[in-house]
C-alpha positions as a Markdown table, in Angstrom:
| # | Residue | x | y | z |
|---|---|---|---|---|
| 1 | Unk | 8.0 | -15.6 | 1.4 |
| 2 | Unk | 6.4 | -14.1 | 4.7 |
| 3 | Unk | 7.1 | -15.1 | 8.1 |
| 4 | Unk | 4.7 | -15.3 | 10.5 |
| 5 | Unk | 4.6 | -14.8 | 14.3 |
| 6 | Unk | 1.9 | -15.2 | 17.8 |
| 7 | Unk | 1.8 | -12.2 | 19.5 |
| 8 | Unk | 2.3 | -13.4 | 22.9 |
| 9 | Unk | 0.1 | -11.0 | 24.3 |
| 10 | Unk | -3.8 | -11.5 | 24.0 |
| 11 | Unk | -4.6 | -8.0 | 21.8 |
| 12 | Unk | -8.0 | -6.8 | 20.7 |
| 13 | Unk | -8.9 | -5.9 | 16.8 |
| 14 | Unk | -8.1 | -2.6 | 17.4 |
| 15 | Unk | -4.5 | -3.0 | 17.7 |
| 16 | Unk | -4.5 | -4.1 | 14.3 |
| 17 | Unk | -2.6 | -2.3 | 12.1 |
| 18 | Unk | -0.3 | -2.4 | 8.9 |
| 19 | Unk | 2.9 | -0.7 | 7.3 |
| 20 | Unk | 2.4 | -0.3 | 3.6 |
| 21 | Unk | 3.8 | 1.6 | 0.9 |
| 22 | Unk | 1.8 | 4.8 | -0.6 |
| 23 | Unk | 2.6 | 7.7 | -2.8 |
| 24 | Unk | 6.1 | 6.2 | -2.5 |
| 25 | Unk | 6.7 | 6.7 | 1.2 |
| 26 | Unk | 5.6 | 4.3 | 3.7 |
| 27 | Unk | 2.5 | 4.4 | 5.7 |
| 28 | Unk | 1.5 | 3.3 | 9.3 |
| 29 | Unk | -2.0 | 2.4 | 8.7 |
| 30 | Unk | -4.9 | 1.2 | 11.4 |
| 31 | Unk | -8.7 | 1.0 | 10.8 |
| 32 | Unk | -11.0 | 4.1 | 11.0 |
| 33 | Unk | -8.1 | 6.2 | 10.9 |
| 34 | Unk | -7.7 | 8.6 | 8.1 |
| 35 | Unk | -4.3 | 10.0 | 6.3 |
| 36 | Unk | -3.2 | 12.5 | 3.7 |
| 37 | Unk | -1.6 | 11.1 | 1.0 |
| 38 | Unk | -0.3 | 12.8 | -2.0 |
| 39 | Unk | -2.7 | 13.5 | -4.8 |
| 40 | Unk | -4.5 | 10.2 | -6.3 |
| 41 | Unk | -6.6 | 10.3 | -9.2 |
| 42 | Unk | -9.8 | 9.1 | -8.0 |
| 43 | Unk | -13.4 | 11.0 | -6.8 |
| 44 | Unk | -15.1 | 11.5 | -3.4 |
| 45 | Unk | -16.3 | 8.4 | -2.0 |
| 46 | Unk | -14.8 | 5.9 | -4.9 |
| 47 | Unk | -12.8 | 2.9 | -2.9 |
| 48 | Unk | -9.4 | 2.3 | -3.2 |
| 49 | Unk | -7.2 | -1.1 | -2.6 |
| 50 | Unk | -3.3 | -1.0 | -1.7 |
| 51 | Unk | -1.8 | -4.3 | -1.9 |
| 52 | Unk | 1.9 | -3.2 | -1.5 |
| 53 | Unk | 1.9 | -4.1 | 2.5 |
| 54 | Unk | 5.0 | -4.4 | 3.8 |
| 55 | Unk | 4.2 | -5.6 | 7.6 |
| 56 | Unk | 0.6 | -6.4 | 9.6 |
| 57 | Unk | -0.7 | -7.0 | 12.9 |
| 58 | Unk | -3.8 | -8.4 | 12.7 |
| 59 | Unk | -5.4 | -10.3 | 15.9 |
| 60 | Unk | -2.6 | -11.4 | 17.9 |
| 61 | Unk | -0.3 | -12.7 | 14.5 |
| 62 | Unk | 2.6 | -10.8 | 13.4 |
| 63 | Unk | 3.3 | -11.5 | 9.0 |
| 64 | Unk | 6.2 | -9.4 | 7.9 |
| 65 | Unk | 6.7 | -9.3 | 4.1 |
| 66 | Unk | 9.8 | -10.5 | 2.1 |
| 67 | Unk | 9.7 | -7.7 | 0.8 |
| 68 | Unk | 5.6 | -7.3 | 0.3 |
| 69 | Unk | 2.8 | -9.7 | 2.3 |
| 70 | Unk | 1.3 | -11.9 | -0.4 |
| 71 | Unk | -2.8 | -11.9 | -0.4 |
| 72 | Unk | -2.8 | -8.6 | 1.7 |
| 73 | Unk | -5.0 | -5.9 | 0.7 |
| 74 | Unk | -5.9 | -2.5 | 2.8 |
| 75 | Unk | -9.0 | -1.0 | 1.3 |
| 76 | Unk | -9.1 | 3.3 | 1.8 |
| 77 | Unk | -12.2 | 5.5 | 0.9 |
| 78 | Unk | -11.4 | 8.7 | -0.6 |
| 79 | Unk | -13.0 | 11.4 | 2.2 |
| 80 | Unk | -11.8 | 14.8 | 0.0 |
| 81 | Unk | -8.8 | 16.6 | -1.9 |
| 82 | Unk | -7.1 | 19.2 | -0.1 |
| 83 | Unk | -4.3 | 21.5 | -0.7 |
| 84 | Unk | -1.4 | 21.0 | 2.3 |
| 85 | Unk | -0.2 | 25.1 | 4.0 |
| 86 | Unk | 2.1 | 26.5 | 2.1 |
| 87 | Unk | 5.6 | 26.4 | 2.2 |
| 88 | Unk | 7.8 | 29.1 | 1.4 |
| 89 | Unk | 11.2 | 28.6 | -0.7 |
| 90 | Unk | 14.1 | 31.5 | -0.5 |
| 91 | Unk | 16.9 | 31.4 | -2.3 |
| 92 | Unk | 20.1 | 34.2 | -1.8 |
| 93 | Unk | 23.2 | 34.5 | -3.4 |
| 94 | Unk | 25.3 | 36.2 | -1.2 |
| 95 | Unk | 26.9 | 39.6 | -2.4 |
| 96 | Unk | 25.2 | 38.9 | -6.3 |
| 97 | Unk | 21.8 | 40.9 | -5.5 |
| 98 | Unk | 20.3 | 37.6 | -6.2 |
| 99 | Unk | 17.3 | 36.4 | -4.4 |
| 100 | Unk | 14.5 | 34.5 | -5.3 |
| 101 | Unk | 11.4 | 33.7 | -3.0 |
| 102 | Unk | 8.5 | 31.0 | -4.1 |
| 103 | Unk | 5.8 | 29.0 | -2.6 |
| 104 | Unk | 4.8 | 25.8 | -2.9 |
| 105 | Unk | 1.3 | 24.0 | -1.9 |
| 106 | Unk | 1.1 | 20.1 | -2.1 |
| 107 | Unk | -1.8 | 18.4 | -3.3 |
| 108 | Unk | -3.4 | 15.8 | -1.4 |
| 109 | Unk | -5.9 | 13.4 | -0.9 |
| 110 | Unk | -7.8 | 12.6 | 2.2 |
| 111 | Unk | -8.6 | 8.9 | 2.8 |
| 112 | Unk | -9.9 | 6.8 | 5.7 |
| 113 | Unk | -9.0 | 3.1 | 6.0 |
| 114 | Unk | -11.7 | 1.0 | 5.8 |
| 115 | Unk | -10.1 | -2.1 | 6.2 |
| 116 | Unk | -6.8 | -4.6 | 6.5 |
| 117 | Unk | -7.2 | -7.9 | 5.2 |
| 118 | Unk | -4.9 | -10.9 | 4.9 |
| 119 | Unk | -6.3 | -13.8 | 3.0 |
| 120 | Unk | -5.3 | -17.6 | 3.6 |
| 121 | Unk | -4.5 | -19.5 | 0.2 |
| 122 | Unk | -5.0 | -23.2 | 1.0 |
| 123 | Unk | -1.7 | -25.5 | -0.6 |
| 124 | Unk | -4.5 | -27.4 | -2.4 |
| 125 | Unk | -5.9 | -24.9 | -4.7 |
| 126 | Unk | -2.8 | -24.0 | -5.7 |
| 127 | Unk | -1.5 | -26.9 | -7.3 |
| 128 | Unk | -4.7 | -28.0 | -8.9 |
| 129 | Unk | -4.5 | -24.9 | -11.5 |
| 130 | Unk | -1.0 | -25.7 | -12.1 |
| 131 | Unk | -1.5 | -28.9 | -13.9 |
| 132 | Unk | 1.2 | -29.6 | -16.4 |
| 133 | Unk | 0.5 | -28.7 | -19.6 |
| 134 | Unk | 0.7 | -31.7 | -22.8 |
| 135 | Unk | 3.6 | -31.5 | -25.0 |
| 136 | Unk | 2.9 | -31.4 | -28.7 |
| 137 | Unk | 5.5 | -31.8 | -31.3 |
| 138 | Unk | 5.1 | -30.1 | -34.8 |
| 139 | Unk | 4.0 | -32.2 | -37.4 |
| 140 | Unk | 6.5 | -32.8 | -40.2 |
| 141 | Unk | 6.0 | -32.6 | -43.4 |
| 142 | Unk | 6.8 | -36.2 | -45.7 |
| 143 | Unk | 6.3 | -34.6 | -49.5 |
């Protein structure tokens, strides 16, 4: 279930925007903007759809998801992998003579948003495909 709200102010397209969930942290997303995310398994250039959308703005109307936005989609082009600065972990025990220093690099991927979309599902369509099926009882057998 998704509720769904006028903006009261007249905004343009570019103040579209949507909250979605990514590389299991969530995401504030707007158009031509581009992000890091962690690594995904795709190639330069290949396209990529998210469809666990939490919340959009889209042209004045507000749709907040219960808890995702049915028939919303953002669409992200992969621009490059990349490696995020390193990060260094140090670890001391106190009066042992222990210590232990490491580094760490996270992978990530580069990805520009192409594109939020919210599609409207007409009542109609919907019931049409859900026509209720015959029942058939199994024949019995008079030998």
């Amino acid at each position: 279930m998704t509720t769904t709200k006028k903006s009261p102010k007249n905004d343009d397209a570019e103040s579209s925007f949507a909250i979605a969930e990514a590389s299991g942290k969530q995401f504030f997303f707007e158009v031509n903007r581009y992000y890091d995310l962690d690594r995904i398994n795709a190639k330069e250039k290949e396209k990529i759809t998210l469809e666990n959308i939490l919340f959009i703005k889209d042209k004045g109307s507000i749709t907040i998801g219960k808890p995702y936005v049915k028939n919303a989609k953002i669409e992200l082009e992969v621009i490059s992998h990349k490696r995020d600065k390193k990060i260094i972990v140090y670890k001391m025990r106190p009066k042992k003579k222990t210590r232990r220093k490491m580094g760490h690099r996270q992978e990530l991927t580069r990805v520009m948003v192409k594109s939020i979309q919210i599609t409207k599902t007409s009542a109609k369509s919907a019931s049409k495909t859900d026509k209720p099926k015959k029942k058939t009882s199994p024949k019995e057998d008079n030998s």
